[in-house]
C-alpha angles and dihedrals in degrees: 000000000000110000116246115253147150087332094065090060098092090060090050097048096054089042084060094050087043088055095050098051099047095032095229145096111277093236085055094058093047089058085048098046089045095043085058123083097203130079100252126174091251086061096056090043095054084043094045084054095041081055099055082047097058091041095050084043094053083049095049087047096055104042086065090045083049092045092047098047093046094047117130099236090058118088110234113232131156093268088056089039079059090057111044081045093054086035085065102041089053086050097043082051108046089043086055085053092048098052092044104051092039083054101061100028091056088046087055094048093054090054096058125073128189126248130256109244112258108253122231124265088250098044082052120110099255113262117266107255113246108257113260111263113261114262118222111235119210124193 
């Protein structure tokens, strides 16, 4: 298995932002988006990010593949030819599935901010007293 490195840093990055905005562990959202039977917007945000993690892992993937079919010791023939082509087509894809899906799912996460935290009854301005009702004056 290839070892993770500067490629997965897309997904972490929008893990990160993820985090941040709902105020909890990735692992702990996905529970939640998968616990809940409606379409919500957490559930397109962790799949959006499942979905960057499949992509930089196809690239990580290929690129060893790539690595072991071009190395010098190998003799080059057309079935390896086959290979390194198919190799870089994998690798051209899942960049442009990367980029794209780090693209919009980044656009969506700068457009959401978290929310303040709701304050406590006691901590609330007190409420305005209703006016006195208007007294009527007779001369």
């Amino acid at each position: 298995m290839p070892q993770p490195d500067a490629a997965h840093a897309v997904s972490d990055i929008i893990a990160q932002r993820i985090e941040a905005l709902y105020g909890q562990p990735l692992a702990e959202l996905e529970v939640l988006a998968d616990s809940t039977p409606d379409a919500t917007l957490l559930g397109a945000l962790t799949g959006s990010h499942s979905d960057l993690v499949l992509a930089e892992r196809t690239i990580a993937f290929q690129l060893e593949r790539l690595r072991e079919l071009t190395t010098p010791e190998r003799e080059m023939g057309r079935f390896a030819a086959g290979h390194i082509l198919d190799c870089a087509r994998r690798i051209a894809e899942s960049v442009a599935i990367r980029d794209a899906c780090a693209r919009h799912t980044g656009a969506v996460l700068a457009g959401l901010r978290r929310a303040p935290a709701p304050e406590s009854e006691s901590a609330m301005p007190p409420t305005p007293a209703a006016p006195a009702p208007a007294t009527s004056r007779t001369r």
